[in-house]
N, C-alpha and C positions, 0 to 999 in steps of 0.2 A: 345689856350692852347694845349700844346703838352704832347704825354706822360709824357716827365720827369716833367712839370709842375706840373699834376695830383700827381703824386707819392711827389712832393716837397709836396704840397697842404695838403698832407694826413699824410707826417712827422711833418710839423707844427701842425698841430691839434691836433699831437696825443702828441707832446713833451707838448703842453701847458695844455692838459690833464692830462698827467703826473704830471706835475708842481705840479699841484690842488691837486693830492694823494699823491705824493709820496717828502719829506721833503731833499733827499739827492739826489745829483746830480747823486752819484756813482748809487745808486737803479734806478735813473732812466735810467741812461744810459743802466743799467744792463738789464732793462726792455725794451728797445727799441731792445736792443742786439738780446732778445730772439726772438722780433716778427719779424723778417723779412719776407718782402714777403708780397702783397700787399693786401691778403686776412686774415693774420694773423694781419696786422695793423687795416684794417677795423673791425676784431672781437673783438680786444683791443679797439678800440674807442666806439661799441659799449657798451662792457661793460664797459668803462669809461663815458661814457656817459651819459646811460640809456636809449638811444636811439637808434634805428636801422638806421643809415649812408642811409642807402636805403628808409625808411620810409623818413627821415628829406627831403633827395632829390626830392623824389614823389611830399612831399607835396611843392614842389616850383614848379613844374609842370614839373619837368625832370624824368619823370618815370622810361623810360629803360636808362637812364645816367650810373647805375655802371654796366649792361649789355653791354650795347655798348663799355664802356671804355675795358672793362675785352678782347670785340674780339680785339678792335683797338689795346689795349698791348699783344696781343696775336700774333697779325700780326709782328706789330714793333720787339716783341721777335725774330722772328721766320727769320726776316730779316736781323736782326745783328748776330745772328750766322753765324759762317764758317760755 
C-alpha cells in the first residue's frame, strides 16, 4: 500500500459514512468539500463513527500505523514538491 492507496482508503470510508447521515448527494459532497486533508478526514470519520480511527487501528494490533503513515506522507509530500 502506498500513500495514495491510504488516502483512497480513507475517502471511501469516509464517503460510506457520509451515506449513513447524510440523505443528499449534494450535502455530502459539500461535506467531503470541507474536510480536505487527511487529518480533517480522520476527525470526520471519527466523529462519524464514534470511534477513534486510531483506537480501531491499535486494537488490530497496528498501533503507531496512523503515526508511521503521517511521517511516510510527510516524506512523500515533501518529495514531490519543486
Amino acid at each position: 500500500m502506498n500513500v495514495n492507496d491510504f488516502e483512497k482508503l480513507l475517502e471511501q470510508v469516509l464517503t460510506l459514512l457520509i451515506q449513513q447521515h447524510v440523505s443528499s448527494n449534494q450535502a455530502a459532497e459539500a461535506l467531503m468539500d470541507s474536510h480536505q486533508g487527511r487529518q480533517k478526514r480522520i476527525a470526520l470519520i471519527n466523529k462519524l463513527s464514534g470511534f477513534k480511527l486510531k483506537d480501531v487501528i491499535a486494537s488490530a494490533g497496528h498501533i503507531n500505523f496512523l503515526t508511521e503513515w503521517e511521517a511516510i506522507a510527510y516524506i512523500f509530500e515533501e518529495q514531490s514538491s519543486p
